[in-house]
C-alpha positions as CSV (number, residue, x, y, z in Angstrom):
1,X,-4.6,-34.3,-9.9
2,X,-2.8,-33.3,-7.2
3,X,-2.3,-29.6,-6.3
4,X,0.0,-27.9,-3.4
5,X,-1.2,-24.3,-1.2
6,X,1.8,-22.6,-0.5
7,X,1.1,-19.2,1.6
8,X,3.2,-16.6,2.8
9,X,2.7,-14.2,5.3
10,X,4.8,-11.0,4.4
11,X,5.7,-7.7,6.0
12,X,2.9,-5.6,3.5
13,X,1.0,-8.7,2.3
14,X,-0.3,-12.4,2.7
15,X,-0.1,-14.2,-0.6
16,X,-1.4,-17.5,-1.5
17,X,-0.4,-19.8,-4.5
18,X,-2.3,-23.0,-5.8
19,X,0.6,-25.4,-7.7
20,X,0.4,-28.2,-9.5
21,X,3.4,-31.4,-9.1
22,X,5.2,-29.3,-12.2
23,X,5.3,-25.9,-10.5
24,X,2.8,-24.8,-13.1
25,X,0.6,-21.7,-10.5
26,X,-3.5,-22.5,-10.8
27,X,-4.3,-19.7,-9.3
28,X,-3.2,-17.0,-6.6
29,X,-4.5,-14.2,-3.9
30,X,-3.3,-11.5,-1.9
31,X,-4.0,-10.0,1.0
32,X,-2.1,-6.8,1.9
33,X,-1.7,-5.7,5.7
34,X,0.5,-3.4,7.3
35,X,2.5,-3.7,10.7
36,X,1.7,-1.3,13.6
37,X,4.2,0.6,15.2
38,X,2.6,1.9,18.4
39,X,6.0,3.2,20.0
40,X,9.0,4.3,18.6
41,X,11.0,1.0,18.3
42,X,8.2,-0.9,18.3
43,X,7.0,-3.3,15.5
44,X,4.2,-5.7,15.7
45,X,1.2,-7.8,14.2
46,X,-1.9,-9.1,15.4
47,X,-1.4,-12.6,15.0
48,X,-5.2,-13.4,15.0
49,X,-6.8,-10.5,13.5
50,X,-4.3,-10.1,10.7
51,X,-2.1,-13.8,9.9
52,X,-4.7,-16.5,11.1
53,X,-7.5,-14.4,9.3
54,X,-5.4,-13.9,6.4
55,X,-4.7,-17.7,6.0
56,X,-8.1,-18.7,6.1
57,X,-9.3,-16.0,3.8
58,X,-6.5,-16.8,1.2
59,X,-7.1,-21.1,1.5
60,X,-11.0,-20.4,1.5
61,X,-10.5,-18.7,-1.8
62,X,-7.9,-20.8,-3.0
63,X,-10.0,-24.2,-2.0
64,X,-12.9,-22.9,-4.3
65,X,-11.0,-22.6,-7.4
66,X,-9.4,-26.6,-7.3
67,X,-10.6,-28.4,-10.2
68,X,-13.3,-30.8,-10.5
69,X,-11.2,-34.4,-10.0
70,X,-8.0,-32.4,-8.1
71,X,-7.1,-32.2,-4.8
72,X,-5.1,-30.1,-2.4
73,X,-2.6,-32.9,-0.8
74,X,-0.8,-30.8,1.3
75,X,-0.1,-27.1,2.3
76,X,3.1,-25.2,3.7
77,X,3.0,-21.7,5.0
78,X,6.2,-19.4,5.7
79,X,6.0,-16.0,7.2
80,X,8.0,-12.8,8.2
81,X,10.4,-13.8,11.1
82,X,11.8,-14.6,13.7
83,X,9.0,-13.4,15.6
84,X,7.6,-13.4,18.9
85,X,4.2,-15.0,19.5
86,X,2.9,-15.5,23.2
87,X,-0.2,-18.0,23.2
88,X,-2.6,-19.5,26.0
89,X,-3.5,-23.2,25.8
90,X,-6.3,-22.4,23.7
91,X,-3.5,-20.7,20.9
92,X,-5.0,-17.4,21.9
93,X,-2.2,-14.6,21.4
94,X,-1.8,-12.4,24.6
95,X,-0.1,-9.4,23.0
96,X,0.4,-8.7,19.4
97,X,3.0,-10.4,17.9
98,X,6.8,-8.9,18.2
99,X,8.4,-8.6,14.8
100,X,12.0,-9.4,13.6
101,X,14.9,-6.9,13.2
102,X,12.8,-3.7,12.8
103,X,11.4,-4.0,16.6
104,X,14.6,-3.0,18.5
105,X,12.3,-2.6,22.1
106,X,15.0,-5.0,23.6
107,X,18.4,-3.1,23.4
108,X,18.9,-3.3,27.3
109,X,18.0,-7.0,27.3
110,X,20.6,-7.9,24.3
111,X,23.0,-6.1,26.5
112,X,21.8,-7.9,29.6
113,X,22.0,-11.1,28.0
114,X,25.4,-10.8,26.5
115,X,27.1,-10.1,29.6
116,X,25.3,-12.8,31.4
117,X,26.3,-15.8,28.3
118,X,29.5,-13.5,26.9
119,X,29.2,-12.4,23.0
120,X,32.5,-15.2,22.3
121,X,30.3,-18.2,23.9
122,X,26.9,-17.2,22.4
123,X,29.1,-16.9,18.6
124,X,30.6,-19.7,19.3
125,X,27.3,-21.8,20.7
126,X,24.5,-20.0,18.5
127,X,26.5,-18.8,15.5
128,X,25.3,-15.2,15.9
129,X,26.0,-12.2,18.3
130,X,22.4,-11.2,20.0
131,X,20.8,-8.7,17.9
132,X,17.3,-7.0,17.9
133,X,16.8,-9.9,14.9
134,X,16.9,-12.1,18.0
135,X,14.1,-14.0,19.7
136,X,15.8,-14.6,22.8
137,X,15.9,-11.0,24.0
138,X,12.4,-10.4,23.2
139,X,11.2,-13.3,25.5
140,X,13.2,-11.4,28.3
141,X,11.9,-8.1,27.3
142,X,7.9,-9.6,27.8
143,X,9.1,-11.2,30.9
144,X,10.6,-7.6,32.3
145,X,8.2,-5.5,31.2
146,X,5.1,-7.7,30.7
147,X,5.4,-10.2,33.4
148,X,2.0,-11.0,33.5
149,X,1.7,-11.7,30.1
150,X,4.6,-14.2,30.2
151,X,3.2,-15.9,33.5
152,X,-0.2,-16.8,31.3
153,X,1.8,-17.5,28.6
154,X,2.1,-21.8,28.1
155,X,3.6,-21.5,24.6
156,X,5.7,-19.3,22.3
157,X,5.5,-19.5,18.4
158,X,7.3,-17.9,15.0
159,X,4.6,-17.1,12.6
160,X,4.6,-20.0,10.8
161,X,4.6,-21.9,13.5
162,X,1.6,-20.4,15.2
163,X,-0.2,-20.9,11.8
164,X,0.9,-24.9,11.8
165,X,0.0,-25.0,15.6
166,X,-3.7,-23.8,14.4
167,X,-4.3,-25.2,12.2
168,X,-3.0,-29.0,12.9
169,X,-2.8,-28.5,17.4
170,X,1.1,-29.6,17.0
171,X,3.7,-27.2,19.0
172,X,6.7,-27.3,16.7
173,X,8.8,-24.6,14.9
174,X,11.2,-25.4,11.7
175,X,15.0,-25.4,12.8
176,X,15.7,-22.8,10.6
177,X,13.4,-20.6,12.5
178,X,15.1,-21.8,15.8
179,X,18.1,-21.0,14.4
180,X,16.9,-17.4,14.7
181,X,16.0,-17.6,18.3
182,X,19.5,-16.5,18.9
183,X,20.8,-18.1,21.8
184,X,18.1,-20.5,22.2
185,X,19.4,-22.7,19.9
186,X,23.1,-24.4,18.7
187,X,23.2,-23.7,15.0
188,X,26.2,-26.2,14.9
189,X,24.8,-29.0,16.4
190,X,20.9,-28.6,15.5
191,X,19.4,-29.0,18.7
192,X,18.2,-26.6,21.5
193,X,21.0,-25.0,23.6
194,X,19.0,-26.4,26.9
195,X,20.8,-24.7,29.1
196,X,20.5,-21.0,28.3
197,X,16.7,-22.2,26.6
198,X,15.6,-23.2,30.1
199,X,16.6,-19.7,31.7
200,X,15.5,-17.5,29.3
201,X,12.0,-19.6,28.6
202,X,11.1,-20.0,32.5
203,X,8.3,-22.2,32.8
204,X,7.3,-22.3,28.8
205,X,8.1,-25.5,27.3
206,X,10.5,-25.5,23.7
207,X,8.4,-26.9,20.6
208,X,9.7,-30.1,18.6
209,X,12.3,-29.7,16.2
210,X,11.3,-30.5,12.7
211,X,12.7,-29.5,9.2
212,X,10.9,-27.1,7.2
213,X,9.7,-29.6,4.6
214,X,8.4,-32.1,7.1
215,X,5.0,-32.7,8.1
216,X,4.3,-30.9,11.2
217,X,0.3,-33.0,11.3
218,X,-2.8,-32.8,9.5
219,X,-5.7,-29.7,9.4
220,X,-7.9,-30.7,12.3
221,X,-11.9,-30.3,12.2
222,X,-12.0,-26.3,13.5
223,X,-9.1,-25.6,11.4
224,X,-10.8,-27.8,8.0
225,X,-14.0,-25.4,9.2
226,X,-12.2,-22.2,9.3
227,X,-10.4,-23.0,6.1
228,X,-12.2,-24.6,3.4
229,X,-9.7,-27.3,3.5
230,X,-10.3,-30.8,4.0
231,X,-9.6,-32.3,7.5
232,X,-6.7,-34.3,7.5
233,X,-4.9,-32.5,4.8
234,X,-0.8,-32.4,5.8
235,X,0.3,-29.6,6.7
236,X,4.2,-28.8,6.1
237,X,6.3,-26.8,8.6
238,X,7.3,-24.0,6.6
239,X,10.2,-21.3,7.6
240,X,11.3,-17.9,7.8
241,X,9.8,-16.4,4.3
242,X,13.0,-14.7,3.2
243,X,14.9,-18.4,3.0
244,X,11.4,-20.1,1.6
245,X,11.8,-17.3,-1.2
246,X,15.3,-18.4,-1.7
247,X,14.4,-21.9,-1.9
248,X,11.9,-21.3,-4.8
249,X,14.2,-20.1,-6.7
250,X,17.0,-22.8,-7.3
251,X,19.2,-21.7,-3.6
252,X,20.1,-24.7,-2.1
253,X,23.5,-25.8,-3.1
254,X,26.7,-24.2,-1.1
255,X,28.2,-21.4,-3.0
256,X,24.3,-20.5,-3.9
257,X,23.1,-16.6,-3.2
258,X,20.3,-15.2,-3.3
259,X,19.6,-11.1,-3.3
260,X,16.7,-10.0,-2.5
261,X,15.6,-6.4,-3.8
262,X,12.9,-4.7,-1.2
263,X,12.5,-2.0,1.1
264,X,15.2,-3.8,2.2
265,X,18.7,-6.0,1.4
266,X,18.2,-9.5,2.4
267,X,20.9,-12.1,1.5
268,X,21.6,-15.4,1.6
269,X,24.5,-18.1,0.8
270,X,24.4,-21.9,1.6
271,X,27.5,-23.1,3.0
272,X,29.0,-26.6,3.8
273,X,30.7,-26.0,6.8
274,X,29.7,-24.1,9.9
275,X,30.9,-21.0,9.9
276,X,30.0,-18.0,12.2
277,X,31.2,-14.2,11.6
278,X,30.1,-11.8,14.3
279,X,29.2,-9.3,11.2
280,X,26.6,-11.8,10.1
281,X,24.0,-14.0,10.6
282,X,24.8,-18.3,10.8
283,X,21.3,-20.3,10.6
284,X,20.5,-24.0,9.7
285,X,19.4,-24.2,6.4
286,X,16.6,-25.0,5.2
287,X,17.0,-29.1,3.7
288,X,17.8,-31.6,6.4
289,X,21.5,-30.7,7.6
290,X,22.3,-27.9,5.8
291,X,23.5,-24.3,6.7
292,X,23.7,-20.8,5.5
293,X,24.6,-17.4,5.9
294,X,22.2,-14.4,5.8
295,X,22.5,-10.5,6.1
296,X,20.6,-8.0,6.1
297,X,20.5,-4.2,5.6
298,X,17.9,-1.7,7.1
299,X,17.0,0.4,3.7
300,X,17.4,0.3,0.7
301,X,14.0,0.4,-1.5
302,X,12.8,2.5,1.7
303,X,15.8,4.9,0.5
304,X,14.5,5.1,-2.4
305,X,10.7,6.0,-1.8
306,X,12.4,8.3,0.7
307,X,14.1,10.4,-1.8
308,X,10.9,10.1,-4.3
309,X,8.7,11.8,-1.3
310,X,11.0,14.4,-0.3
311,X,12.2,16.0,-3.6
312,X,8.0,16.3,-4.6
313,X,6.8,13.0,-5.5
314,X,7.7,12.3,-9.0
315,X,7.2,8.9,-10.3
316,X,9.9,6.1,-10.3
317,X,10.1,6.2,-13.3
318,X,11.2,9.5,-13.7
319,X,13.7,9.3,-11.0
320,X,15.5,6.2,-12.6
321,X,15.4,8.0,-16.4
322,X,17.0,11.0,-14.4
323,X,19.6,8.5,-12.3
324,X,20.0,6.7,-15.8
325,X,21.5,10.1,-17.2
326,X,24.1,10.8,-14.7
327,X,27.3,8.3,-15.2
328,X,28.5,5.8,-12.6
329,X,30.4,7.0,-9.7
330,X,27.1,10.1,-9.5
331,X,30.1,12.3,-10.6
332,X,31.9,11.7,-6.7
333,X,28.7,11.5,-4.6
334,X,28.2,8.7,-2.4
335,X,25.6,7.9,-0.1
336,X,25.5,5.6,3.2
337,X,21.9,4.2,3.4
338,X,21.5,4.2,7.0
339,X,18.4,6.2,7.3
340,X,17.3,3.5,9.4
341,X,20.1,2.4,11.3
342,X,21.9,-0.3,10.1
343,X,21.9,-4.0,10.3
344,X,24.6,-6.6,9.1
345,X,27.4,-5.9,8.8
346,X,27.9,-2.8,11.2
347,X,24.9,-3.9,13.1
348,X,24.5,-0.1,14.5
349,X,20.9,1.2,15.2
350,X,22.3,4.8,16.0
351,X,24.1,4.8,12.4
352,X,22.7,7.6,10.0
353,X,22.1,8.4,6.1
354,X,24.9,10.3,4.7
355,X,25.2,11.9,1.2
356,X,29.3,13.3,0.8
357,X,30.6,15.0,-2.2
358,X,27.8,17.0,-2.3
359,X,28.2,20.4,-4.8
360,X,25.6,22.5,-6.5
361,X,26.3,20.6,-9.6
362,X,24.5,17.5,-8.1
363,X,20.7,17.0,-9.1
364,X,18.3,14.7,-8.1
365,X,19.3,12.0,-10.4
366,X,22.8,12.3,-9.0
367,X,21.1,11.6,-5.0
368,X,18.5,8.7,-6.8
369,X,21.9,7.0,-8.7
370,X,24.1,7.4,-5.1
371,X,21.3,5.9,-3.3
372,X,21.7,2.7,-5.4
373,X,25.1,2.5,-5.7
374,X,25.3,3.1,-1.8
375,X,23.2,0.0,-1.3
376,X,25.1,-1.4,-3.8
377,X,28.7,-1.3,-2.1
378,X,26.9,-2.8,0.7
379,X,26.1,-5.2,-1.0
380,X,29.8,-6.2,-2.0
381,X,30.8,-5.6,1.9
382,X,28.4,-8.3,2.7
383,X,29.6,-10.9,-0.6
384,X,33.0,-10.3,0.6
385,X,32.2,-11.4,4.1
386,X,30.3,-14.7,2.6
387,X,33.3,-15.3,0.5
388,X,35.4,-16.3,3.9
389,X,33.2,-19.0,4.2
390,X,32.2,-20.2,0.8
391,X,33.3,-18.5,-2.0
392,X,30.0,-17.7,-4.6
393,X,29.0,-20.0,-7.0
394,X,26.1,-18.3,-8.3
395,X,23.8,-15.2,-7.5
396,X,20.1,-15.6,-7.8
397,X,18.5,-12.0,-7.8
398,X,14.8,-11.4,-6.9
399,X,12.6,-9.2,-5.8
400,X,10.4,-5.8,-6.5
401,X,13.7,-3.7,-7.1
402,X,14.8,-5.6,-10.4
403,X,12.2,-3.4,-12.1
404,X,14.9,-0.6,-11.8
405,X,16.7,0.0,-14.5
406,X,19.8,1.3,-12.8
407,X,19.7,-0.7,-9.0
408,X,20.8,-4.0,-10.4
409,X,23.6,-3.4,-12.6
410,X,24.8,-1.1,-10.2
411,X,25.0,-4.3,-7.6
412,X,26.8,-6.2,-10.7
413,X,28.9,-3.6,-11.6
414,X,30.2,-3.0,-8.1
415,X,30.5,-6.6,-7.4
416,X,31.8,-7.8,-10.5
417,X,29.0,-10.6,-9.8
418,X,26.8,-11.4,-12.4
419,X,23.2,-11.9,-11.5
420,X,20.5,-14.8,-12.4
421,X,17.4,-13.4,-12.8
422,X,14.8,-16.4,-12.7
423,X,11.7,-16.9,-14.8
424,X,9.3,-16.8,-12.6
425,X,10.2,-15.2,-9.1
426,X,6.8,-15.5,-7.3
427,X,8.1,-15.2,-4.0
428,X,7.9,-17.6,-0.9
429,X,4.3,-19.0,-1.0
430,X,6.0,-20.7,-4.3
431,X,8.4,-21.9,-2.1
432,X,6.0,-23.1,0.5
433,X,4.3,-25.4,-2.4
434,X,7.9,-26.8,-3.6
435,X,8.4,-28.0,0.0
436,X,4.5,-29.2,0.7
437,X,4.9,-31.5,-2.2
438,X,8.6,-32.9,-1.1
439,X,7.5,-33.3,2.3
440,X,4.8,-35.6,0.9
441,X,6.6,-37.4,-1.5
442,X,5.1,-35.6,-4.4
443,X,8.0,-34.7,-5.8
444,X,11.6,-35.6,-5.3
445,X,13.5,-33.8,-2.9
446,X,16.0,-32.5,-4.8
447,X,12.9,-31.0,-7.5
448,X,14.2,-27.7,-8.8
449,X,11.0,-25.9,-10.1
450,X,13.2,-22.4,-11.1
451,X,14.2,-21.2,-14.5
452,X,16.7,-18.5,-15.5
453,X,15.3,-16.3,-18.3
454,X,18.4,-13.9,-17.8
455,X,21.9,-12.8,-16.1
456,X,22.8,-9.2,-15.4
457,X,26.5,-9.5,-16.6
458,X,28.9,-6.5,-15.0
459,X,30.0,-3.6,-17.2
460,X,33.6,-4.2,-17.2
461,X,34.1,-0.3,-18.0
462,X,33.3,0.6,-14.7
463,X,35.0,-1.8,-12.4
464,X,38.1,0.3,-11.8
465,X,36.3,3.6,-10.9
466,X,33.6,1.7,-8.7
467,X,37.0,0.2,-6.7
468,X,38.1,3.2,-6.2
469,X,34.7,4.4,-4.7
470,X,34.3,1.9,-3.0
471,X,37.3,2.1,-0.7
472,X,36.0,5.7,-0.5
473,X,32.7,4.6,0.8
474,X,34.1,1.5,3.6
475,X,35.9,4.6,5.3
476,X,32.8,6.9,5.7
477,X,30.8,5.1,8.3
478,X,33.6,4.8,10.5
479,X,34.9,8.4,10.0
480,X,31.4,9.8,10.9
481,X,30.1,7.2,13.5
482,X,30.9,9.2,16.3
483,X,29.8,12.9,14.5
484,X,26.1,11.1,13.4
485,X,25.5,9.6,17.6
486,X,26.1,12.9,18.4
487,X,23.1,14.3,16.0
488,X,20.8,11.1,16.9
489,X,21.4,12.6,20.3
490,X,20.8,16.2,20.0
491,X,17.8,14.8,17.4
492,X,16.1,12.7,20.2
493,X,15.7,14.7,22.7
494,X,12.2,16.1,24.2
């Protein structure tokens, strides 16, 4: 029998999944880690210490369990990204790794690098305006600030592709991933922009181009050592976790979606032309030649625990029966979930949280259900934004925040988008096994292992009253964008 290791390296967790060629899971583990945020701005990972250990932990354990007669054919890991890791030749990190969108160390280099390319050439050539979710500004950050570090520096990695690189010695990173290395890379024509790639990488050399359900190599004898698996098992390239997620769950044709329900919003739409919208993010997909759309909000679970912590700590559940008692609309109280700045579509790190309509009638349920319809009429800014491009075929919704009662079909109600709500949402490490066994030849490529056990239709009762709001709601931000600078300001200093 042939089995498939998918693992994922997430933001709070590594996870591991052992698969048969059905999709049927064997057996799974889980790791949870946290990131460290030494300075304000600052998020990062010990690459080593946290994602290499993690891996081998998870495919020791996992190798035990294969049945007698089975075999693990091939393996595929995804992980949090795009990311920033700096490595000798010996694939020793020199500094921890620099995380996606929630570092933001490198606002002066964004800026520096935008003048130098000009925002209309770097949409045009990478499909996305320079962002702190770019890798390309980070380089130059190390390279600033850390110039020694980049001098000794002979590679640079995602964290995927650092995990492939140890365990198989091949320097390569999925396009997908490089598609996120904003401006390192032309989305539209899959290939390294060379030009801007030289001057930004210096002396470091760019890793091979491969798709994320090709073979990157096989485990070589430290790696078979370190892991429990055999030498010479393929190893998969793997992706950004978010799009391996998205992929486990059925969202690969254009007009597919995919909502994912964290600490954060993270969506995504397959498309079948390029299309690039300085509002959001334009990536290669992740099957061979394909494209797709993402955004990506700041908070939105995060709001949520936020609230539970500051009015004393009451369970979830309590706060949803409470938010499930007030009507929609929270009796004209709306929120903006900026309590972490904001990514797509505003992309504004100074923007703020802001309740309005706000009287002494208002409980906590009313702030619990504003916070999710908030998130949820960013939600529809964002569909309406993908719609330019592709119009939506279907929605796919996964993730933690489904266990809500109220968060979900608020985002259908607001939409007037009904939601698929798969069978079995496992995450991206179920991804990762769906591609290890396509690239193989396992399985087919076009082998769909989701199934829907649900939809979240919209209430058609409230669609008129949630337009209204949310025309409400689109003014707000840019009503108080100047007003909440001010008070990051005045909030900021010493």
């Amino acid at each position: 029998m042939d089995l498939l290791l998918g693992i994922d390296m997430g933001t709070g967790s590594t996870k591991g999944v052992l698969v048969d060629t059905a999709g049927v899971v064997l057996s799974a583990a889980t790791i949870p880690h946290s990131m460290s945020l030494p300075r304000p701005g600052w998020a990062e990972v010990d690459a080593e210490t946290t994602w290499w250990r993690e891996v081998c932990e998870i495919a020791n354990q996992l190798a035990a369990q294969v049945p007698a007669g089975a075999r693990i054919a091939a393996m595929c890991v995804s992980g949090v990204g795009p990311c920033l890791v700096l490595c000798d030749d010996a694939l020793t990190p020199l500094r921890p790794a620099i995380l996606y969108g929630v570092d933001t160390r490198a606002k002066a280099e964004i800026e520096l690098l935008t003048q130098e390319f000009g925002a209309e050439a770097i949409l045009e050539r990478a499909g996305t305006l320079l962002s702190s979710q770019a890798v390309g500004p980070k380089l130059e950050w190390v390279r600033r600030h850390e110039p020694e570090v980049f001098e000794r520096a002979t590679g640079w990695y995602g964290s995927n592709s650092y995990i492939a690189a140890k365990l198989t010695g091949e320097y390569a990173i999925d396009h997908h991933t490089a598609s996120q290395c904003d401006p390192l890379y032309a989305t539209s024509e899959f290939a390294w922009n060379i030009e801007w790639a030289k001057r930004i990488c210096a002396h470091l050399p760019l890793p091979r181009l491969v798709w994320p359900s090709e073979v990157v190599g096989t485990v070589h004898a430290a790696a078979a050592a370190a892991t429990g698996l055999p030498q010479g098992t393929p190893v998969v390239a793997g992706t950004v976790d978010a799009y391996a997620e998205a992929f486990s769950v059925g969202v690969r044709h254009p007009g597919d979606q995919m909502l994912m329900y964290g600490s954060t919003m993270f969506l995504v739409q397959i498309i079948e032309e390029y299309h690039s919208d300085p509002a959001l993010w334009t990536t290669a997909g992740i099957e061979h030649g394909s494209l797709a759309l993402a955004a990506g909000t700041s908070t939105a679970g995060s709001m949520i625990g936020w609230l539970q912590t500051v009015t004393g700590g009451a369970s979830l559940e309590i706060l949803n029966a409470e938010a499930s008692a007030v009507p929609a609309g929270s009796e004209g109280l709306i929120a903006l979930p900026y309590l972490a700045g904001e990514r797509t579509p505003v992309f504004d790190p100074g923007a703020r949280g802001l309740f309005a309509g706000l009287t002494l009638r208002h409980g906590r349920g009313h702030l619990v259900r504003a916070a999710y319809e908030g998130i949820g009429f960013g939600v529809r800014q964002i569909l309406e934004m993908f719609d330019d491009a592709h119009t939506g075929r279907r929605t796919v919704a996964v993730g933690g925040g489904l266990r809500s009662p109220i968060w979900a079909q608020a985002v259908s109600d607001i939409t007037g988008r009904s939601q698929q709500v798969p069978e079995q949402a496992i995450g991206a490490s179920y991804g990762d096994a769906l591609m290890a066994a396509i690239g193989v030849g396992l399985v087919a490529p076009e082998t769909d292992w989701a199934r829907i056990e649900r939809e979240i239709e919209p209430d058609a009762a409230n669609r008129k009253l949630y337009d209204e709001l949310y025309g409400t709601w689109r003014r707000l931000y840019p009503v108080t964008r100047d007003l909440v600078h001010e008070l990051g300001e005045i909030g900021s200093r010493d």
